[in-house]
PAMAR-529958 format. One record per residue (C-alpha): residue in one letter; x, z, y. Coordinates in steps of 0.25 Angstrom, whole numbers, plus 2048, in hexadecimal, padded with zeros to 3 digits. Layout:
<vovexs>
aXZY/...
</vovexs>
This chain:
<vovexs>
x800800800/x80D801808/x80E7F480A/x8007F080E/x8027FD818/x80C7F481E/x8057E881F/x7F97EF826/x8007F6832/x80A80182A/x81780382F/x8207F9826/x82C802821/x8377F481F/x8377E7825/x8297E082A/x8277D3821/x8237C5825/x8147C3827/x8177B981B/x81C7C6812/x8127CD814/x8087C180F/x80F7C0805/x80F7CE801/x7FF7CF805/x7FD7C37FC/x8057C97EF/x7FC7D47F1/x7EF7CC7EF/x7F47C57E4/x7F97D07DD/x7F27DE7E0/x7E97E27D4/x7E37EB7DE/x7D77E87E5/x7DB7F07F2/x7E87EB7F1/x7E37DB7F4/x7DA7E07FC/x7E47E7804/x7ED7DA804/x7E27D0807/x7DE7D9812/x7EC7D8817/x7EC7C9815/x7E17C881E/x7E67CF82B/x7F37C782A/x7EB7B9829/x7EA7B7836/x7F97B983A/x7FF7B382F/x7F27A782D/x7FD7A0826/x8067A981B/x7F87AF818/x7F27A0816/x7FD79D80E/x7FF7A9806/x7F27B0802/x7E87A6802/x7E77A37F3/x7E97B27F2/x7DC7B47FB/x7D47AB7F2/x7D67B27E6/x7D27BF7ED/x7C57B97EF/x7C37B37E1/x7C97C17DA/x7C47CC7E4/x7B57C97E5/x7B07D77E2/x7B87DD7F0/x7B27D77FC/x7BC7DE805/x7C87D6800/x7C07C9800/x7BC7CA80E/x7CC7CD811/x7CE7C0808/x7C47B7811/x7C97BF81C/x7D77BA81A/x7D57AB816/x7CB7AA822/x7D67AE82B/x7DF7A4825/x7D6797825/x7CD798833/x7D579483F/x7D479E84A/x7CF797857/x7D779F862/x7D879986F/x7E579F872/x7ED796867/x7F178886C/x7EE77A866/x7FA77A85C/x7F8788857/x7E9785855/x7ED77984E/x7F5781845/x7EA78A843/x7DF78083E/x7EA779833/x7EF78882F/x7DF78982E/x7DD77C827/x7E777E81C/x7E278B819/x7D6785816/x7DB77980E/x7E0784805/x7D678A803/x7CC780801/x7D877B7F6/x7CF7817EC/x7C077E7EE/x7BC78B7E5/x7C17947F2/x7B578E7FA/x7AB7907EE/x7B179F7EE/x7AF7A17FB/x7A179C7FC/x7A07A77F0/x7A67B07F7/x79C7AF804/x7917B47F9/x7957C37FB/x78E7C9805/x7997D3809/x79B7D0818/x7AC7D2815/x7AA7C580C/x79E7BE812/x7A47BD820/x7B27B981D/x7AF7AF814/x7A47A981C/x7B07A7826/x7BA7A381D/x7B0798818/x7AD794826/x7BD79282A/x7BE78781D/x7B2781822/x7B977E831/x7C777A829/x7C277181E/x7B276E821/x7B1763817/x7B776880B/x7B277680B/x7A477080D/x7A6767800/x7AA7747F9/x79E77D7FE/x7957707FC/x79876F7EC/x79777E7EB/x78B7827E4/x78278C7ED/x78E78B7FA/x784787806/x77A790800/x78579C801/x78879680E/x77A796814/x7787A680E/x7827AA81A/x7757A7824/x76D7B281D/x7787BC81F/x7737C8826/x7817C982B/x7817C1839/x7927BF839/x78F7B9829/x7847B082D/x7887AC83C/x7947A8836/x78D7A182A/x789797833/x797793838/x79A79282B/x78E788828/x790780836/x79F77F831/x79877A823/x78D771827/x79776982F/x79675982C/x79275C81D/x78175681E/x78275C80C/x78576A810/x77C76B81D/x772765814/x774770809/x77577B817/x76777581C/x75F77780E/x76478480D/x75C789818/x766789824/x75C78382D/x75179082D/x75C79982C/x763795838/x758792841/x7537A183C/x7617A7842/x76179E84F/x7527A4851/x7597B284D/x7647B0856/x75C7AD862/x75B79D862/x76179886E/x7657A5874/x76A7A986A/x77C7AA867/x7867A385F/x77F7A5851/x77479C855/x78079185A/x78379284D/x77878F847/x774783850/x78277D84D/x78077F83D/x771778841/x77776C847/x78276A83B/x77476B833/x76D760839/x77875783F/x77774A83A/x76F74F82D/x76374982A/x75F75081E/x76175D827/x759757832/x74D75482A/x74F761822/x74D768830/x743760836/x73A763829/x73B77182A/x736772835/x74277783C/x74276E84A/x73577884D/x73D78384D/x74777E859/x73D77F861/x73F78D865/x74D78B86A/x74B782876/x74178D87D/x74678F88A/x74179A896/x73E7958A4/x74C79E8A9/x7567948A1/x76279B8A9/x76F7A28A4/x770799897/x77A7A088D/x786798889/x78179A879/x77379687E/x77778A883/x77F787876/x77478B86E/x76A782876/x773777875/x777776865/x765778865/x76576B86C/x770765864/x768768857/x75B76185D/x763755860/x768756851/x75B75584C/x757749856/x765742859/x764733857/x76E73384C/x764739842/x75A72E83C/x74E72A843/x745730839/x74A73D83A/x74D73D848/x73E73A84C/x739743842/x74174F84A/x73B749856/x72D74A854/x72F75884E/x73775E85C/x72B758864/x72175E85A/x72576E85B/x72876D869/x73876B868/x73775F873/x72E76687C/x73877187E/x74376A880/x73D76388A/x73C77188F/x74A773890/x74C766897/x74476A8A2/x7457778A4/x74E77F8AE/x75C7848AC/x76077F89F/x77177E8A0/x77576F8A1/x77976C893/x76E77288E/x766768897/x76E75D893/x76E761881/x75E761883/x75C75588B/x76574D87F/x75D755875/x74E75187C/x75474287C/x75774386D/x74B748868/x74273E870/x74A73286F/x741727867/x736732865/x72972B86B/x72173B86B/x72E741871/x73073887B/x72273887F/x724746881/x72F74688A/x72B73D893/x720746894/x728751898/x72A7568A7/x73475F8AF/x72D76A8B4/x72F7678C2/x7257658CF/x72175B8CE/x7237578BE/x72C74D8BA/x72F7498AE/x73B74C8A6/x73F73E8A5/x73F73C8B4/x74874A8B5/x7537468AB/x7547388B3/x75673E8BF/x7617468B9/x76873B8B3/x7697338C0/x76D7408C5/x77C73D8C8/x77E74C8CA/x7797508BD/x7837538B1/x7877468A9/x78274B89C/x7767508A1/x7757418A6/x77873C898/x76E744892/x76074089D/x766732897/x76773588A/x75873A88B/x753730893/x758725888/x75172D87E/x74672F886/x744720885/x74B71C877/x740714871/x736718879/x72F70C881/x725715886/x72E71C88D/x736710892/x72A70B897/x72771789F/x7347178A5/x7357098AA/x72670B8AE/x72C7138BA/x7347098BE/x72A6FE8C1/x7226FE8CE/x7157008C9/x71970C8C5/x7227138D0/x71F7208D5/x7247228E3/x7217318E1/x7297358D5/x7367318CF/x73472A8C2/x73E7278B7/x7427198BD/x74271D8C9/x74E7278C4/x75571B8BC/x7557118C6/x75A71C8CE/x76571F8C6/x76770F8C4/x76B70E8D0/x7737198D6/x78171C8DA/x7847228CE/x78971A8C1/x7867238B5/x7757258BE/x7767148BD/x77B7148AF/x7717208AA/x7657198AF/x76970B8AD/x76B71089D/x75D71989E/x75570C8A4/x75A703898/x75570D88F/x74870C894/x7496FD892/x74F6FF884/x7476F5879/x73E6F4882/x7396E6887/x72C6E988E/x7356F3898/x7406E989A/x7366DF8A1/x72F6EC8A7/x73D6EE8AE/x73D6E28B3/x7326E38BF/x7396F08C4/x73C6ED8D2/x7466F68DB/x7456F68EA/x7566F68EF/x7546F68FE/x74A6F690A/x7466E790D/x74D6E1900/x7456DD8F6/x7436E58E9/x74A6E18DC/x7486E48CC/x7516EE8C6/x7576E38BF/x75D6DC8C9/x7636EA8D0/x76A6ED8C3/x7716DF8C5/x7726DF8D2/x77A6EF8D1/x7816EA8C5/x7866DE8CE/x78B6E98DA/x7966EE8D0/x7946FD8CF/x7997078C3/x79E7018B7/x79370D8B1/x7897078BA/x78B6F88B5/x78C6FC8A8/x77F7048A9/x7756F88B1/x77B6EE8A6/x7776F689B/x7696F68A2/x7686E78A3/x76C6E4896/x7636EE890/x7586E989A/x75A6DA899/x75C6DA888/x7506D587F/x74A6D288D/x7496C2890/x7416C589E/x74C6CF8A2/x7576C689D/x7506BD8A7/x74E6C48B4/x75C6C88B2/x7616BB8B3/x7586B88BC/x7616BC8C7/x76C6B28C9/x7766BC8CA/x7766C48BE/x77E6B98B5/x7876B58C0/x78B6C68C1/x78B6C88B1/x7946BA8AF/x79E6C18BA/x79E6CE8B6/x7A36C88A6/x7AC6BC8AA/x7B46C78B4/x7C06CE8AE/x7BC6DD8B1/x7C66EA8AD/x7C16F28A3/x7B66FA8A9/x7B06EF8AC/x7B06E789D/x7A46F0899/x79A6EA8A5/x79E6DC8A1/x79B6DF894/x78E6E4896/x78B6D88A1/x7906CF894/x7836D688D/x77A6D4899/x77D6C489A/x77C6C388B/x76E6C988B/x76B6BF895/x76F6B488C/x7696BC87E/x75B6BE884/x7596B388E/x74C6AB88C/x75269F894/x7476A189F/x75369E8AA/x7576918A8/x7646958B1/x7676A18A6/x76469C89A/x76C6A088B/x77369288C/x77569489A/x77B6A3899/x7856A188F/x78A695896/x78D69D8A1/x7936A6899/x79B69D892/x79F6968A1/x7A26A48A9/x7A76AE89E/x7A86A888F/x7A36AB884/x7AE6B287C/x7AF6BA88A/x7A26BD88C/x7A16C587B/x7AE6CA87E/x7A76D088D/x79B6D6884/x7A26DC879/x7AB6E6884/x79D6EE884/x79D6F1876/x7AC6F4876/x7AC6FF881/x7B070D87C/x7A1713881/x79C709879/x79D71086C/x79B71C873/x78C71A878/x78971086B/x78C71E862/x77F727867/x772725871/x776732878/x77F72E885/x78B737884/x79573688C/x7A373E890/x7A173889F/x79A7318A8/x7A37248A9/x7A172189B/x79371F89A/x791711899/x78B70E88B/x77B712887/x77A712878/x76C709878/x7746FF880/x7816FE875/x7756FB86B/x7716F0875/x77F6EB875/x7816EB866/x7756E5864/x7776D986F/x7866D7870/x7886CE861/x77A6C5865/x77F6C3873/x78B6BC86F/x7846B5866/x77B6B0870/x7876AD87A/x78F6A686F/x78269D86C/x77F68E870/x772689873/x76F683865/x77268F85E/x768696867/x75D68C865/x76168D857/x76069D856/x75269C85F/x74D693855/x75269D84A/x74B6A9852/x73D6A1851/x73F69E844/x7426AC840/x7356B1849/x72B6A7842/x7326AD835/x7306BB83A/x7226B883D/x71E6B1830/x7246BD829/x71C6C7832/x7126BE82D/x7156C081F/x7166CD821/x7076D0827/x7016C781B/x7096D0810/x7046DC815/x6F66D5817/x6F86D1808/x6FC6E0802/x6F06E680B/x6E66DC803/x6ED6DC7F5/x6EC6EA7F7/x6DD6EA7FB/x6DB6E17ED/x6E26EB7E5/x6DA6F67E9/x6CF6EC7E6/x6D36E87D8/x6D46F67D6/x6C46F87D9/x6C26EC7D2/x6C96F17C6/x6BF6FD7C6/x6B36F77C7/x6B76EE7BC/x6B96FA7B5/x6AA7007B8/x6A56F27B5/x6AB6F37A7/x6A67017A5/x6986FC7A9/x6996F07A2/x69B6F9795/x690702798/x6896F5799/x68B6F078D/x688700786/x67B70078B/x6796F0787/x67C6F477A/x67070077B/x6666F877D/x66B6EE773/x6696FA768/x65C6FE76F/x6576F076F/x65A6EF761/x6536FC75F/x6476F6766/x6466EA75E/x6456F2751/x63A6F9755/x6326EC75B/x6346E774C/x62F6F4746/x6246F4750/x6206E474C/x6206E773C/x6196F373E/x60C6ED746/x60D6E073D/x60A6EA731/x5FD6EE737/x5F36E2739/x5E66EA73D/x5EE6F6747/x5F56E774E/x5E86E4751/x5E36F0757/x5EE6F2760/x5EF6E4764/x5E76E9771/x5F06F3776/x5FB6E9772/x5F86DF77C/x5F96E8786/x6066EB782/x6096DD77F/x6056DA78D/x60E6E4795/x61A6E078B/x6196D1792/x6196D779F/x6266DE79A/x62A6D1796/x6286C97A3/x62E6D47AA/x63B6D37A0/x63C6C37A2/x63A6C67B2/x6476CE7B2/x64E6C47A6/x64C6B97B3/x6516C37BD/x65E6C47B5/x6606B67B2/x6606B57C5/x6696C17C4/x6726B97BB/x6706AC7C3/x6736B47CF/x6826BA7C8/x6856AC7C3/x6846A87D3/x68D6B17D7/x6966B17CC/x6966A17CF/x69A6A77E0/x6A56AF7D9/x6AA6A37D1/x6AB69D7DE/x6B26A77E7/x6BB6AA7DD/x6C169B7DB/x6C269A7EC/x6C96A77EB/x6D46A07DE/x6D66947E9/x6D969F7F5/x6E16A97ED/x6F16A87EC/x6F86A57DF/x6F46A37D2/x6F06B17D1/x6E56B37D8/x6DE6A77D1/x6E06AE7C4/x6DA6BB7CA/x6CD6B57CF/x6CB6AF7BF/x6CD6BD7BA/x6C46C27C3/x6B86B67C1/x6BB6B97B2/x6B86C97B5/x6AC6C67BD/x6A76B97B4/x6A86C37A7/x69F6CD7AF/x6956C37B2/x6956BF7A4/x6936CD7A0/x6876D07A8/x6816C37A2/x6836C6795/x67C6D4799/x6706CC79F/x66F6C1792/x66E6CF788/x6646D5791/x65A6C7790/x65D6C7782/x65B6D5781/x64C6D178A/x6496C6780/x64B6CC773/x6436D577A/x6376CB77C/x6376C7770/x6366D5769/x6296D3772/x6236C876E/x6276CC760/x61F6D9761/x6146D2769/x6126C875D/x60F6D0753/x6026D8758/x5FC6CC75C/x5FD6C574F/x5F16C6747/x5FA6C473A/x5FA6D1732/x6056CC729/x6116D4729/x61D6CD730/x6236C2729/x6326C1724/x6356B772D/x6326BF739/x63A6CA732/x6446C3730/x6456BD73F/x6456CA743/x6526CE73B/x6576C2742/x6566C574F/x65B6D674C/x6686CD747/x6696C5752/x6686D175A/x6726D9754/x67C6CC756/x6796CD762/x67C6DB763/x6896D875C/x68C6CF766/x6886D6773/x6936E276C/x69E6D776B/x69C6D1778/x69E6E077D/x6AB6E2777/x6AF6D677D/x6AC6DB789/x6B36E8789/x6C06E0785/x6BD6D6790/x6BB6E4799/x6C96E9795/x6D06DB798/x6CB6DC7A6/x6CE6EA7A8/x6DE6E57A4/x6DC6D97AD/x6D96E27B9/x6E86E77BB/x6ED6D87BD/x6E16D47C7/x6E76DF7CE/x6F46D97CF/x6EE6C97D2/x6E36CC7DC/x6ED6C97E8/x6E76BE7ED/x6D86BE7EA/x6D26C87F2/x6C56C07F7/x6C16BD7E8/x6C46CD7E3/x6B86CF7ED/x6AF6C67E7/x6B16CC7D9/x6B06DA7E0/x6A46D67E4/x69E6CE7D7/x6A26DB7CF/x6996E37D8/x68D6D97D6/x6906DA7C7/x6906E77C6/x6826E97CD/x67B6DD7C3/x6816E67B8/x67A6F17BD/x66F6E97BF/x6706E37B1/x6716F27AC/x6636F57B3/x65D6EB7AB/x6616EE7A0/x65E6FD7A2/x64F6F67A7/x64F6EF799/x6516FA792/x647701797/x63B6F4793/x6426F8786/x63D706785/x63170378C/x62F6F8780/x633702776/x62870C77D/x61D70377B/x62070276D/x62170E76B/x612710774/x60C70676B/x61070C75D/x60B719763/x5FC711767/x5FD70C759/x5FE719753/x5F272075D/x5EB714757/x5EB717749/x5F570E745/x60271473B/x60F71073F/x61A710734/x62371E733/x62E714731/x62C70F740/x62A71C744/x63872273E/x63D715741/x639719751/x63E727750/x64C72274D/x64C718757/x64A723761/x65572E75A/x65F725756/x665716754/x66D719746/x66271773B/x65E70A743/x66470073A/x65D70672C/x64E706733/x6526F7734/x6536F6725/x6466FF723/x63F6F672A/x6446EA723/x6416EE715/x6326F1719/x62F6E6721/x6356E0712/
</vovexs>
């Protein structure tokens, strides 16, 4: 212990050693005390000399400290002295004092450290192991440690930790330490991790870190509240920046909502702390993430419309107008309204709608001009009303309209200052960045807009008492030809080309005034220093959109006529040469990179980023056109009307597909009723046929017992005679019955003259329909169709032809039973009416044999159209016309079937009414003495109970009329 008392402060009793001894001693120690107080004692030692001797203890006892921590878990004291240590040796102490070299030093000593470490990737995984002890001696220090690699080697400690099963997840458990040093630290230690890795601050955002940091911003006081909210907006921003995924995740949770609260702002806006302001401005910064123009349309416009939904607009707008807010504030919230309106219709509705609270009210729009005219305003605030304004009317035609609206002379109010009034103002001062702002602000409201750019046109402008007034046009030329600023040139030129592009009537008035061309010829043929090679590039543009969009209404100025000149005055390899010196300036690149105009001064501001998209997009078409002789231009005008009748025909095309689909969609939908009703009509059909097949049986029945009724009255000659009275009366009534029965056999027959008619008018449409329709297709369909419709009628004939042969076997069943009481013969019947009579039950049952066969058949013909159904679906394109008329004749088919199955059911009933009387007359025969055979009697009784012993009374009755 003497030596330890040595190293910690006791009075040394030899020599003192090196600082590289005494390491080395320490580290021996470590390595190979057996007891726990002896490391623990030697790691703590380690650690206070870490700092003076970063480098012998780097060197040394590194590999000493790392397996403290893998063997020591179980004491937290000499793991925190461990952590303690190798955190002193790898973070680079940021001390003003040191100078460049020495920090230098600093930050490769720091790095190297850390490079060893990392060496073996398993020392990370036990250090996110590690950060699962909840001792604040172990937590902390590692926490730290942890962070000080993340700063050296970001990108490979973030591989490890990414790969390590459960290590964002550890991580994200430090926000939910009760500990505020633990978790404020926590989130350095997550900003340091999230940076530039869009895996990990995915894994971070599903892990819940958006609740819980807006939970600790909202505990922390929000915008008032200190550094620990700093933090979490900066760890907020590495979230969301440039992360879609993030975005959408946040948006969708309803998260935007809950910003709201932060932009609350008094009335007494004085005294701003410095960690306010910070606080403010990352809150606006995080806005502009979720809105910036970088973001895809999709989810920029979604994020839009949910800020001007809970109220996140509106109170932005607050702060914009309201009192006392610190310049960069100002300035941050006037970028961040312009982001989250720009090409928003709703948004930009509502800030045009907006007004400075001020007597009387104007509105915002007007106020952020007048400060960016304002030469004594701060030149980012100056930049920002710009920026604003150009969202403002980023496309927006609305908006542009309004704003040249208050430029034309219908429209000027003498009373109040409007927002032309302000850009022509500004067009036209003393000072070059007010000219070049509002030349820039008055092309965007002229941006891809053609209706403005002829509006613009009738603006007049009174330039002195007794002179005439002129159109803004001309006084842009005629300033541009006075030879002002290079900013100013550069700013009216980027008006003109913007104004006059796509525009033929502008291109027109334009060249209308004899000077123009002579000036812009002058200004490119001259050799000019440098400043000056960027206004003949941009008068290059100008004259090369004259000749581009020129409709030859000038016959001085005509195409030919221009590039002639050009050709004579300047050349046409110097004339591409003059035009490409725009797109080769430095500010160029700059401006083309983002819409936001930021710049480190006011001389460089000469580029607007729409306008660079203007010059890429007419710079290559431009030379073409200068380069061009007058055939090839004939040529490509007749290519262009070519290429316009093809677009139309194609449009065309296009209307009559979609036209097509609607209707093959409507007859799909009509096949598919079709289709049912078919099926109904079958199921009909068959019930049809059931029922046919009753009568048939009950007929049968009938006729059995009209024969039985005949033999039985033939045996009796005196009882025929005494009933021959009353049955003449019934004879009488059965004719009636008869006539009535031949009445409705004639209304038939019309009713099937009448089907055959229209059956014939379907025959018809349908062949006029095969000669309309396209394709062989549509021809066969309209066959299938008169089949389906032919096979119904024939259906319902046949139906008719059995119910007049059921009505004539009927007749003569009559006349049979009306013979024999009038005949005075009291022979018994002869054989050879017997033997007709067994002739015509056979016949009848041949018949019946048949009316089952031709059943069957229709059943199989049933299921054939029912499988034909599914490919009319796909061949019924072109016949829409004759589906109707089908529609239509199944309908009038169904109801004669209908009607068919009435009369039927009207037959049925004569039947029984027929049967009645029988029975009536039996029953008078009985009440008049007369005995009726037992054998008819039973014979009647089973007709009544049941239809199974039918066929063996049949032979009873044989072998006694034998």
């Amino acid at each position: 212990m003497n030596f330890f008392r040595g190293v910690m402060g006791g009075q040394p009793a030899g020599p003192q050693p090196t600082g590289a001894e005494t390491i080395h001693k320490l580290c021996d120690r470590v390595a190979s005390s057996t007891l726990l107080e002896d490391r623990r004692d030697a790691v703590r030692a380690l650690k206070s000399l870490s700092k003076k001797y970063r480098l012998e203890v780097g060197t040394q006892a590194m590999d000493h400290l790392v397996h403290i921590l893998q063997t020591d878990r179980s004491d937290s004291e000499i793991l925190g002295y461990a952590l303690d240590t190798l955190y002193n040796i790898i973070c680079n102490d940021e001390e003003e004092e040191q100078d460049e070299n020495a920090q230098k030093q600093e930050e490769d000593l720091g790095v190297l450290f850390t490079d060893k470490f990392l060496g073996d990737s398993e020392n990370v995984t036990l250090l996110l192991t590690l950060l699962e002890e909840f001792d604040f001696h172990v937590r902390w220090p590692g926490v730290k440690l942890l962070t000080a690699l993340l700063k050296n080697q970001c990108n490979q400690v973030q591989g490890v930790i990414l790969v390590s099963p459960m290590g964002v997840s550890r991580l994200m458990d430090l926000l939910a330490d009760s500990r505020e040093v633990i978790r404020n630290d926590g989130l350095l230690l997550l900003q340091q991790l999230t940076k530039g890795n869009a895996a990990i601050q995915k894994i971070v955002a599903f892990e819940n870190a958006f609740e819980r940091l807006l939970d600790i911003i909202t505990e922390e006081g929000s915008s008032d509240g200190g550094i620990v909210v700093e933090d979490c907006l900066l760890l907020l921003v590495n979230l969301l920046k440039n992360n879609s995924s993030n975005q959408n995740f946040f948006k969708e949770g309803s998260y935007i909502q809950r910003m709201k609260p932060w932009f609350e702002v008094g009335d007494d806006n004085s005294g701003w702390s410095a960690q306010k302001v910070t606080n403010l401005h990352l809150m606006l910064q995080l806005v502009r993430v979720m809105v910036s123009p970088v973001n895809s349309p999709g989810a920029t416009s979604s994020c839009q419309k949910s800020m001007y939904q809970c109220g996140l607009l509106q109170q932005l707008c607050t702060i914009l107008m309201a009192t006392g807010v610190p310049a960069d504030i100002l300035t941050e919230t006037i970028n961040t309204v312009s982001e989250v309106i720009r090409g928003s219709q709703i948004n930009q509705d509502y800030f045009a709608s907006v007004n400075a609270p001020s007597n009387p009210p104007r509105p915002a729009i007007v106020v952020l001009l007048m400060s960016m005219v304002n030469e004594r305003q701060p030149f980012v605030l100056r930049c920002a009303v710009l920026y604003c304004f150009q969202c403002f009317l980023y496309k927006n035609q609305k908006g542009q309209g309004e704003i040249v609206a208050t430029l034309l002379p219908s429209t000027i109010d003498a009373n109040s200052i409007s927002a032309g009034q302000l850009l022509c103002g500004g067009l036209f001062s003393a000072d070059s960045l007010s000219n070049w702002c509002a030349a820039v602000a008055l092309a965007h409201a002229l941006q891809d807009n053609l209706t403005q750019k002829e509006q613009l046109l009738r603006v007049q402008l009174a330039t002195s008492l007794g002179k005439p007034p002129v159109s803004l046009l001309q006084q842009c030329t005629n300033i541009l030809s006075q030879g002002s600023k290079v900013q100013t040139r550069v700013g009216l030129l980027m008006l003109l080309c913007t104004w006059i592009s796509n525009c033929p009537i502008a291109v027109t008035h334009f060249l209308h005034n004899q000077e123009n061309v002579p000036f812009l010829t002058g200004q490119i043929s001259e050799n000019l220093g440098e400043d000056e090679r960027l206004v003949q590039g941009l008068c290059a543009l100008l004259l090369g959109i004259c000749i581009y969009y020129n409709d030859n209404s000038l016959e001085n100025y005509t195409k030919e006529k221009l590039k002639q000149l050009i050709e004579k005055r300047i050349g046409k390899e110097n004339f591409v040469e003059k035009l490409g010196f725009v797109t080769k300036h430095e500010l160029y690149s700059r401006a083309a990179q983002k819409p936001q105009p930021v710049f480190p001064s006011p001389e460089q501001m000469l580029f607007d980023h729409e306008f660079t998209k203007l010059v890429k997009e007419l710079e290559g078409v431009i030379t073409k056109a200068v380069h061009k002789t007058s055939e090839e231009e004939k040529k490509e005008e007749e290519v262009k009307k070519t290429l316009e009748q093809h677009d139309s025909i194609v449009i065309q095309y296009k209307d009559l597909i979609r036209d097509q689909d609607t209707q093959i969609q409507e007859l799909r939908e009509q096949v598919s009723t079709l289709s049912l009703n078919s099926e109904q009509m079958q199921n009909q059909i068959t019930q049809q046929q059931s029922q046919i097949q009753q009568h048939k049986d009950q007929y049968n029945i009938l006729k059995l017992k009209l024969g039985k009724d005949s033999q039985g009255l033939s045996s009796s000659q005196g009882e025929g005679a005494h009933v021959n009275g009353l049955h003449s009366e019934e004879l009488s009534q059965l004719r009636e019955e008869v006539e009535e029965l031949r009445r409705q056999h004639t209304l038939q027959h019309t009713q099937l003259s009448d089907k055959d008619s229209l059956i014939n008018t379907l025959r018809c449409g349908a062949a006029a329909a095969a000669q309309t329709a396209e394709g062989g297709a549509g021809g066969s369909d309209n066959t299938e169709l008169l089949g389906e419709v032919e096979s119904l009628r024939s259906r319902v004939q046949a139906q008719c032809a059995e119910i007049s042969q059921l009505q004539t076997e009927r007749l003569e069943l009559i006349r049979r039973a009306e013979a024999v009481p009038l005949s005075q013969s009291s022979a018994p019947v002869s054989s050879s009416e017997s033997s007709a009579d067994t002739v015509t039950v056979s016949e009848l049952e041949s018949r019946l044999a048949a009316q089952t066969t031709e059943a069957e058949r229709l059943k199989e013909e049933c299921r054939g159209l029912r499988e034909g159904h599914a490919g009319l679906e796909q061949q019924l394109a072109s016949a829409q016309s004759t589906v109707a008329i089908e529609q239509t004749e199944k309908t009038k088919l169904q109801q004669e079937v209908q009607e068919s199955k009435k009369e039927q059911d009207d037959l049925l009933m004569l039947l029984a009414d027929q049967d009645q009387k029988i029975l009536n007359l039996k029953q008078r025969l009985r009440d008049l003495g007369e005995t009726i055979d037992e054998d008819e009697d039973e014979l009647d009784a089973r007709d009544q109970f049941g239809e199974d012993d039918e066929e063996e009374e049949e032979e009873e009755d044989e072998e006694n009329n034998d």
